[in-house]
C-alpha positions as CSV (number, residue, x, y, z in Angstrom):
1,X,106.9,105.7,102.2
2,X,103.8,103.1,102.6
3,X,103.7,100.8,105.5
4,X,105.6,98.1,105.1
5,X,104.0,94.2,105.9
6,X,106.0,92.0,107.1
7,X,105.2,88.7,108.3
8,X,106.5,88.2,111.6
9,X,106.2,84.6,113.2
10,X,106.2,84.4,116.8
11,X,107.6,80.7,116.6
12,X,110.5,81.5,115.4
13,X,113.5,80.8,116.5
14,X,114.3,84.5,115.2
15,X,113.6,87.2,117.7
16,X,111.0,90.1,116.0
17,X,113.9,92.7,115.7
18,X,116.0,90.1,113.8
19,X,112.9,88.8,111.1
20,X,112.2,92.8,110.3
21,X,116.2,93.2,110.1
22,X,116.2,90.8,107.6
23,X,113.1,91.1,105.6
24,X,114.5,94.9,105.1
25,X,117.8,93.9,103.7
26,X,116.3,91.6,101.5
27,X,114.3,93.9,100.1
28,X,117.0,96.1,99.9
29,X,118.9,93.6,98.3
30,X,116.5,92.6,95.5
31,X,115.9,95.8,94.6
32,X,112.6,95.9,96.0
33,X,113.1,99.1,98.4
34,X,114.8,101.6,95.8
35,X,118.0,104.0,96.3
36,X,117.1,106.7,98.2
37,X,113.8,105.7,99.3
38,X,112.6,106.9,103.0
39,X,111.4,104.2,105.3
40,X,108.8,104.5,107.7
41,X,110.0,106.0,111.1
42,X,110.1,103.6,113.5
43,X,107.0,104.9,115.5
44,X,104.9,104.4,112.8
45,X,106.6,100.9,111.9
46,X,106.2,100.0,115.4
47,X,102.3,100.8,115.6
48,X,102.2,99.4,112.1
49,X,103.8,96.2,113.2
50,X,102.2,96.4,116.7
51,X,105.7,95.8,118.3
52,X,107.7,97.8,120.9
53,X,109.4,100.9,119.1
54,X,112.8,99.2,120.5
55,X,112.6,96.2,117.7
56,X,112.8,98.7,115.5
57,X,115.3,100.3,116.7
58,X,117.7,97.4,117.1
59,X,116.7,96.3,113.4
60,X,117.1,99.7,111.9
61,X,120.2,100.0,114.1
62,X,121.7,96.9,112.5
63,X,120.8,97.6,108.9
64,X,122.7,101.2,109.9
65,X,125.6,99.7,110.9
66,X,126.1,97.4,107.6
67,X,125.5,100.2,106.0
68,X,122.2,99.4,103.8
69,X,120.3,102.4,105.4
70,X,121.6,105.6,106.3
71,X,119.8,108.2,108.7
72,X,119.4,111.7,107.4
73,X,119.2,114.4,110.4
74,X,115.1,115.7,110.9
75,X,114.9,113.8,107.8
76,X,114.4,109.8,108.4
77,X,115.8,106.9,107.3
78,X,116.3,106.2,103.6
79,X,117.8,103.3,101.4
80,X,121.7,103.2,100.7
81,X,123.0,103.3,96.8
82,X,123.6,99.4,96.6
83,X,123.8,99.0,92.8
84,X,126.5,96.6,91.4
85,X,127.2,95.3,94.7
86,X,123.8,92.9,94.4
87,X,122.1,91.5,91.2
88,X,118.7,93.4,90.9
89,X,116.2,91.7,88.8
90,X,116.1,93.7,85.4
91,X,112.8,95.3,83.8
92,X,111.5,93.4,80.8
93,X,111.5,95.7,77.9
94,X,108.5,96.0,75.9
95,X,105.9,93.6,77.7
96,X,103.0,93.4,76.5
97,X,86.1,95.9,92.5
98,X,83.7,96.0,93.8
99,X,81.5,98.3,92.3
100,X,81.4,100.9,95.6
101,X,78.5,103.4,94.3
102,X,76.1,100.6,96.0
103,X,72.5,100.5,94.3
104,X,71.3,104.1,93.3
105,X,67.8,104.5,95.3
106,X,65.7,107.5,95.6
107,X,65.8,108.9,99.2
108,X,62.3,110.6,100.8
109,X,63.9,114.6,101.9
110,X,65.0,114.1,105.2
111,X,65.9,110.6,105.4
112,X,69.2,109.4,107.1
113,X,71.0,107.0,105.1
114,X,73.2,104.6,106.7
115,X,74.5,103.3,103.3
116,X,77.4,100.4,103.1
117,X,78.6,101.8,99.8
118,X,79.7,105.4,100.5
119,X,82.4,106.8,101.2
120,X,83.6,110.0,102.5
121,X,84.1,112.4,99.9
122,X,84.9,115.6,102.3
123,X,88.5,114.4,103.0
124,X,89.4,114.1,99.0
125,X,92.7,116.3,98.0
126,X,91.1,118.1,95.7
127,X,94.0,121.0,95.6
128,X,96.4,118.4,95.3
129,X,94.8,116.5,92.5
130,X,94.5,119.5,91.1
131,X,97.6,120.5,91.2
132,X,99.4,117.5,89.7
133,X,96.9,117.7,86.9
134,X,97.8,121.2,85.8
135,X,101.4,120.3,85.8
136,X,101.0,117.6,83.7
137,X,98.4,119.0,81.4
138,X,101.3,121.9,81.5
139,X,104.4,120.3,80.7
140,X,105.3,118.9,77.4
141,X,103.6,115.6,77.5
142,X,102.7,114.9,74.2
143,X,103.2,111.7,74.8
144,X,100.1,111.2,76.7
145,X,97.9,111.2,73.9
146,X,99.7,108.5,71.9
147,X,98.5,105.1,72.1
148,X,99.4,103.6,75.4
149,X,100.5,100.0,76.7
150,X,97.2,97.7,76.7
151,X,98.1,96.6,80.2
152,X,98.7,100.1,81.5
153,X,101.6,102.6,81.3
154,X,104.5,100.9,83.0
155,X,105.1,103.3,85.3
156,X,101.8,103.4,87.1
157,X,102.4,99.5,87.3
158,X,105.8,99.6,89.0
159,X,104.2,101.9,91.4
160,X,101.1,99.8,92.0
161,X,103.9,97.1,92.1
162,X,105.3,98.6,95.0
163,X,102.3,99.4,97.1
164,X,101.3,96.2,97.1
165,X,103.8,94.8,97.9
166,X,104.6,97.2,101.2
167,X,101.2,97.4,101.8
168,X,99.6,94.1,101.7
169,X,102.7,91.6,101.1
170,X,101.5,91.3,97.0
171,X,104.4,89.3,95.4
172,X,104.3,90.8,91.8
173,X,106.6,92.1,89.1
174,X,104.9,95.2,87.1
175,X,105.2,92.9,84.2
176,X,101.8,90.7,85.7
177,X,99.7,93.7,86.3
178,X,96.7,95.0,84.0
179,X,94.9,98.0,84.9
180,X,91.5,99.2,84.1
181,X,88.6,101.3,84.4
182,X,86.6,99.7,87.6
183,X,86.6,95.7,88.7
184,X,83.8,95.3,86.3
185,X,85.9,95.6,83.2
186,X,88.7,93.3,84.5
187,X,86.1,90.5,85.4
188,X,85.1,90.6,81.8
189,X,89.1,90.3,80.7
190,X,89.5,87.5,83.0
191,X,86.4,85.7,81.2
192,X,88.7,86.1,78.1
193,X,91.8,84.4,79.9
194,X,89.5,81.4,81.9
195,X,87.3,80.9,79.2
196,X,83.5,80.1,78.8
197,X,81.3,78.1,80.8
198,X,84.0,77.8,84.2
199,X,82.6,76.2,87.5
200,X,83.0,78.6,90.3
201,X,82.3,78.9,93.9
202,X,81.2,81.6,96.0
203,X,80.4,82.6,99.6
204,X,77.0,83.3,100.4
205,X,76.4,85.4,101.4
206,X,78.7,87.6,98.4
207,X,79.3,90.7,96.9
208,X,76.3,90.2,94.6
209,X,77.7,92.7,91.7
210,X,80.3,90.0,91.4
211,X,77.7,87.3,91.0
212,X,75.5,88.9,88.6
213,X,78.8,89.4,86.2
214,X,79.7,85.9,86.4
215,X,76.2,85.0,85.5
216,X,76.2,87.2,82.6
217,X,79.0,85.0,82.0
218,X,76.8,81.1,82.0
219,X,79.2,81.0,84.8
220,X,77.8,77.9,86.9
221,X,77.8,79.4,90.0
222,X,77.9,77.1,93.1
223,X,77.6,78.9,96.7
224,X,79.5,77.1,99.8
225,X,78.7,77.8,102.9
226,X,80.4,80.2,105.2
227,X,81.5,80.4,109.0
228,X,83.5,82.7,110.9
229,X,86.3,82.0,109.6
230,X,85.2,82.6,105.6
231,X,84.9,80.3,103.1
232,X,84.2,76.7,103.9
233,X,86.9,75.1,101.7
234,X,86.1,71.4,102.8
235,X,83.2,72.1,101.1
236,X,84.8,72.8,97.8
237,X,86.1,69.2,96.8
238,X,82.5,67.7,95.8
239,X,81.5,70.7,93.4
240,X,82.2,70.6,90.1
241,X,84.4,73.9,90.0
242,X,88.0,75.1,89.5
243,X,88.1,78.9,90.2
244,X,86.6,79.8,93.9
245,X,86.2,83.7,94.3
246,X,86.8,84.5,97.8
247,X,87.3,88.3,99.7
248,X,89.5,87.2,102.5
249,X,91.0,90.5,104.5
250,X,87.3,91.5,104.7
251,X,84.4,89.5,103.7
252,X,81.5,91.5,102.0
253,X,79.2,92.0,103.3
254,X,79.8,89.5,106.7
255,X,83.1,91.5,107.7
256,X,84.5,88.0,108.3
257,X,88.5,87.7,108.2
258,X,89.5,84.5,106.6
259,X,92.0,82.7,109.4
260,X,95.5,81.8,108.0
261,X,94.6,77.8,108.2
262,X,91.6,78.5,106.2
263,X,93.8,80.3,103.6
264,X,96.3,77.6,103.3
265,X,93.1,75.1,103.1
266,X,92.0,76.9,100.0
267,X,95.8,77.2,98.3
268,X,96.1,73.6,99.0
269,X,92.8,72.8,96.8
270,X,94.0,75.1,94.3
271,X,96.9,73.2,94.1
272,X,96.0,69.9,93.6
273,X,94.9,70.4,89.8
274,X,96.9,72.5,87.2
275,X,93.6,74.5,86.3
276,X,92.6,75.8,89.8
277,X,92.8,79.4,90.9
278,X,91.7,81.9,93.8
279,X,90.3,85.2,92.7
280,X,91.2,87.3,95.7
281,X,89.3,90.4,96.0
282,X,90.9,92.5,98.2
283,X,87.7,94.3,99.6
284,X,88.3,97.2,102.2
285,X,91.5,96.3,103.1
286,X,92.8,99.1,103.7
287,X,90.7,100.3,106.5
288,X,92.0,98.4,109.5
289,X,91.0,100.0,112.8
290,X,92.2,97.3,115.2
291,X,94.5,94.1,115.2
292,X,97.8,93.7,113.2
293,X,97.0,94.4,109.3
294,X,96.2,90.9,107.5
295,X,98.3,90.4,104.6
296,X,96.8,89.3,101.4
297,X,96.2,85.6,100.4
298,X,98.4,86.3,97.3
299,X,101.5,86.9,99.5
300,X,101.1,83.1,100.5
301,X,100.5,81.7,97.4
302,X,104.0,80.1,96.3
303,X,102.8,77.9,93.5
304,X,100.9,81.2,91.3
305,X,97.2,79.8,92.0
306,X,95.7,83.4,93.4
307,X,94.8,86.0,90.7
308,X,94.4,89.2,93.1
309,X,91.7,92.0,92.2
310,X,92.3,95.7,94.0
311,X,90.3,99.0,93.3
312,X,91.3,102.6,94.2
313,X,87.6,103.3,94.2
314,X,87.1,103.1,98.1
315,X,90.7,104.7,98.9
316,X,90.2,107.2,97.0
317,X,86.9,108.3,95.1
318,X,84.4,106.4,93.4
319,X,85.2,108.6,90.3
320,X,88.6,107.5,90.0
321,X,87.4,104.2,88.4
322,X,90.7,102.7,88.2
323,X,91.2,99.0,89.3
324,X,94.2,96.5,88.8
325,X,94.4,92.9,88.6
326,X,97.5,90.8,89.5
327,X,97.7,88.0,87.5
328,X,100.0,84.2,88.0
329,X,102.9,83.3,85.5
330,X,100.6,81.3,82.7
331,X,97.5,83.3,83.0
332,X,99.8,85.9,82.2
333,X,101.4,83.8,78.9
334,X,97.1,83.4,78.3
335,X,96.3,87.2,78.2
336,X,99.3,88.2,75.9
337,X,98.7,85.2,73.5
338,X,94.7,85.7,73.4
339,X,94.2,89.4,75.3
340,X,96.8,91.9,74.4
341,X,95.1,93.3,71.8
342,X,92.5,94.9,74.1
343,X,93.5,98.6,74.9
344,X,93.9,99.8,78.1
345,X,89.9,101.3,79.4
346,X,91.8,103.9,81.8
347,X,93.0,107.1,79.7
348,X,96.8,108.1,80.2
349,X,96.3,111.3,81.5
350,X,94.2,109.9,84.5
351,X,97.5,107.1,84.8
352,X,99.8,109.6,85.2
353,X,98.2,111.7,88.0
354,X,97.3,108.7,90.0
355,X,101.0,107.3,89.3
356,X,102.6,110.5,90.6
357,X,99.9,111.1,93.2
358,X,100.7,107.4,94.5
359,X,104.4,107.6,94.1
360,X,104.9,111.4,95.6
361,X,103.0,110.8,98.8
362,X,100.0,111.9,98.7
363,X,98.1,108.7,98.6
364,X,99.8,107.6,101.5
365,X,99.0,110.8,104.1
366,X,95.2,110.5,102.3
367,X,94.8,107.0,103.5
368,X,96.4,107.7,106.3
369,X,93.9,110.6,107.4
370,X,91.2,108.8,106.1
371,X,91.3,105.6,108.3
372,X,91.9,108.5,111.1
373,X,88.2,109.5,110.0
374,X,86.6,106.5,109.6
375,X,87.8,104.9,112.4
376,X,86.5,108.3,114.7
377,X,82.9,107.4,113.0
378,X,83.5,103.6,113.3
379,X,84.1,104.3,117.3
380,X,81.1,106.4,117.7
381,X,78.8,104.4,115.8
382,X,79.7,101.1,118.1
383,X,79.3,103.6,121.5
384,X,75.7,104.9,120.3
385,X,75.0,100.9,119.2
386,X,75.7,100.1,123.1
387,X,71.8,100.1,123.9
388,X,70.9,98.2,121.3
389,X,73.1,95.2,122.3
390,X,70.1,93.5,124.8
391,X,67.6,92.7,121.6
392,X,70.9,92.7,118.5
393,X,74.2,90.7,118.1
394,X,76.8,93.7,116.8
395,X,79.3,91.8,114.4
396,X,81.9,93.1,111.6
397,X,83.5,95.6,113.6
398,X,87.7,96.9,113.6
399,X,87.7,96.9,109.6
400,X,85.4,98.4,106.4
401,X,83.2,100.6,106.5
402,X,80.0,99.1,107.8
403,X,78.9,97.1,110.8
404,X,76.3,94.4,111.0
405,X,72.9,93.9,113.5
406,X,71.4,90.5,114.1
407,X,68.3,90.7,115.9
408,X,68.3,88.1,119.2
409,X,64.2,87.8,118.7
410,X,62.3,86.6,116.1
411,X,61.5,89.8,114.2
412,X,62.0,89.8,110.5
413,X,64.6,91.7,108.2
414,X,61.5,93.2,106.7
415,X,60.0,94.5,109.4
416,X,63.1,96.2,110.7
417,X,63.7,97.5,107.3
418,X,59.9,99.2,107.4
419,X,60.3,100.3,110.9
420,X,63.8,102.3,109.8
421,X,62.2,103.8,107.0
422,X,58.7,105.1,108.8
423,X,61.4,107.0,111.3
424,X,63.0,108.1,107.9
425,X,66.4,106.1,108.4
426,X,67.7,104.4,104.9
427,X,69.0,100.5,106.3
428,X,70.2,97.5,103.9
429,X,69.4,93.7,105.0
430,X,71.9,91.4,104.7
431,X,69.0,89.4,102.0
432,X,70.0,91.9,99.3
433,X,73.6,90.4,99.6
434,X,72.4,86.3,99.5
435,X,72.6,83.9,96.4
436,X,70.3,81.4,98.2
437,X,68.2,82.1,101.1
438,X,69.0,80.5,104.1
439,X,67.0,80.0,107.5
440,X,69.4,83.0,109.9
441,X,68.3,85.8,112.0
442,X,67.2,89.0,110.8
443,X,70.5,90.8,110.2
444,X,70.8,94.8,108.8
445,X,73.5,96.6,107.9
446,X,74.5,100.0,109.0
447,X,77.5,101.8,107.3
448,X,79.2,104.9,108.2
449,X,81.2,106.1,105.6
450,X,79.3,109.1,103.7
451,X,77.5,109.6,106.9
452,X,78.3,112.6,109.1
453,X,78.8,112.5,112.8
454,X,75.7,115.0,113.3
455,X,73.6,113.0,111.0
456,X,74.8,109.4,112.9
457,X,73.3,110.4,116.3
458,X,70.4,111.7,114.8
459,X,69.7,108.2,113.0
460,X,70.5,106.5,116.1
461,X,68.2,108.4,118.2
462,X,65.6,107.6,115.4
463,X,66.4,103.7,115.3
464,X,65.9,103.3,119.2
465,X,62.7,104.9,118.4
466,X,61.6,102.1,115.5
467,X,63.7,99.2,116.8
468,X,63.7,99.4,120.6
């Protein structure tokens, strides 16, 4: 079972025990949590939630009682049989990322590099991806090298369905999902559904991969200015633009967490013209070290203005290349009338593991035991920063995988950049990630995710040496 996001309002006239009682059974009740499905134990729904274990209780209690969970001894909690009793919404038959490998550059022998991109490739499953690929490639599944569904096999999309939804609060059917082979390749399909020519915004500083594909585009690009809190959407209403592309759980590459009034700021421009939308891309999300998890800006959108971008690239491996998009209602009635004819870019074989990899578990207690990891690293790179906090400002910390140095004095990025690299330390400046350049404080970046503990102290050691 995934964590499960609930929004929880501590204005409510509701007490918390109450609101998760009832978000449960009406997930239950629409069919959303399935028969038989195991629910997080109430520990790990407490932490999750960052509640006392005892609102759990009571609400798991409750749902007990009436009869729509049942507890199974050394087992859990799972979902009660409830069909006939409610109307479940039926399945509609026959219905029609970032790029994380970073910029490849040629490292001198012995340099640390304290890259932004990477991830950790020693805690992959291999065994267990293994495993589920043998047993497919064993069985009779003939079927697998037919032609598939242009959006994705339907069963990979109920399951990506579903993990959004407990994960991140992502209000979609399976019927609105198109998967492919990397963000790259749905950016391009959602050229095809927009159309030519489109005014959008971006932050600045961005996720410059994303900017150079709109470009390809003749995208005019117009940047608005950022602040802590993301995206500055008053700035939106004098540009000549109707699609804004924002990364709101965790801005790239400022670490920034968009606040919930900025979000409904941005829905509420969306909303005023019938052609608006929010891409949400839905960068690093899943590694969340501190703080409550932040639900997406789709799970607010009531009026099907956000068109929500994910990758398993990060989660998972870089390898994997397989994205999804979520888009609204008539986007959706755009790519089937102009779009379906495109085939699906990720092969069926490689649906199907991820689908029962996903679905069985295994993604869950990967994640799981990766944010263990990177949040040991994340923790130890923030203690060995502690002496560099008199001459640099440490931002973007308790999410992603990188955190961010501003330099108090009036050094340049360059300089800090050339003093890394004659100690033989790889760092990024925050310039490689700007559309336009703006007067601000030299700022690097230091990431920690492909970097061993071992290797980390040894680069800190060597940037007190060039920096301090």
């Amino acid at each position: 079972m995934y964590d499960m996001t609930i929004r929880l309002r501590t204005d409510s006239d509701k007490c918390l025990y109450q609101q998760i009682y009832e978000h449960i059974r009406q997930e239950i009740r629409e069919g959303k949590l399935l028969a038989g499905e195991r629910l997080p134990s109430t520990r790990s729904l407490a932490e999750y939630l960052q509640v006392a274990r005892s609102t759990v209780d009571y609400a798991y209690d409750q749902l007990l009682s009436e009869g729509y969970i049942e507890a199974r001894p050394y087992k859990g909690y799972f979902v009660c049989r409830l069909e006939g009793i409610f109307a479940m919404e039926p399945r509609e038959e026959n219905e029609p990322e970032p790029d994380t490998s970073g910029e490849e550059s040629v490292l001198e022998e012995g340099c640390i590099d304290f890259s932004p991109y990477g991830i950790d490739m020693n805690g992959f499953p291999v065994g267990v991806w293994k495993r589920i690929t043998k047993n497919i490639l064993n069985d009779n599944n003939s079927d697998l090298f037919a032609q598939g569904e242009p959006q994705g096999d339907y069963d990979l999309r109920l399951t990506i369905s579903r993990y959004l939804h407990s994960s991140r609060g992502v209000n979609c059917r399976p019927e609105q999902i198109i998967v492919g082979a990397g963000n790259d390749y749905l950016l391009l399909l959602l050229e095809k559904i927009l159309g030519r020519h489109v005014g959008i915004a971006m932050e600045n500083p961005t996720y410059k991969r994303a900017y150079r594909i709109f470009e390809s585009f003749a995208y005019r690009i117009h940047t608005v200015d950022m602040d802590d809190k993301g995206m500055r959407a008053d700035r939106l209403s004098g540009l000549p633009v109707r699609v804004a592309y924002v990364m709101p759980s965790h801005q790239y590459p400022t670490g920034a967490v968009m606040t919930i009034g900025r979000r409904a700021e941005l829905l509420r421009w969306a909303e005023r013209e019938p052609d608006r939308y929010l891409i949400e891309d839905d960068y690093d999300s899943e590694f969340r070290y501190r703080g409550k998890p932040i639900p997406s800006l789709q799970s607010s959108d009531e009026k099907g203005k956000v068109i929500y971008i994910g990758t398993f690239s990060k989660a998972i491996a870089p390898a994997i290349r397989v994205s999804y998009m979520v888009l609204p209602g008539d986007l959706l009635d755009i790519y089937r009338r102009d779009c379906s004819f495109y085939s699906c870019t990720v092969s069926r074989i490689d649906q199907r593991i991820l689908n029962e990899f996903i679905r069985d578990g295994y993604f869950e207690r990967h994640l799981n035991k990766m944010r263990m990891r990177y949040r040991a690293k994340h923790d130890l790179l923030l203690a060995g920063l502690e002496p560099f906090k008199k001459q640099f400002v440490i931002s973007g910390e308790d999410a992603g995988l990188h955190l961010l140095l501003t330099a108090k004095g009036n050094v340049t990025e360059q300089e800090l950049l050339e003093r890394a690299a004659a100690e033989k330390v790889k760092a990024y400046g925050m310039s490689e990630n700007m559309v336009e350049a703006t007067m601000r404080k030299a700022t690097v970046l230091l990431g920690f995710g492909s970097i061993d503990e071992a290797e980390m102290q040894e680069g800190l050691r060597r940037l007190q040496k060039a920096w301090l």
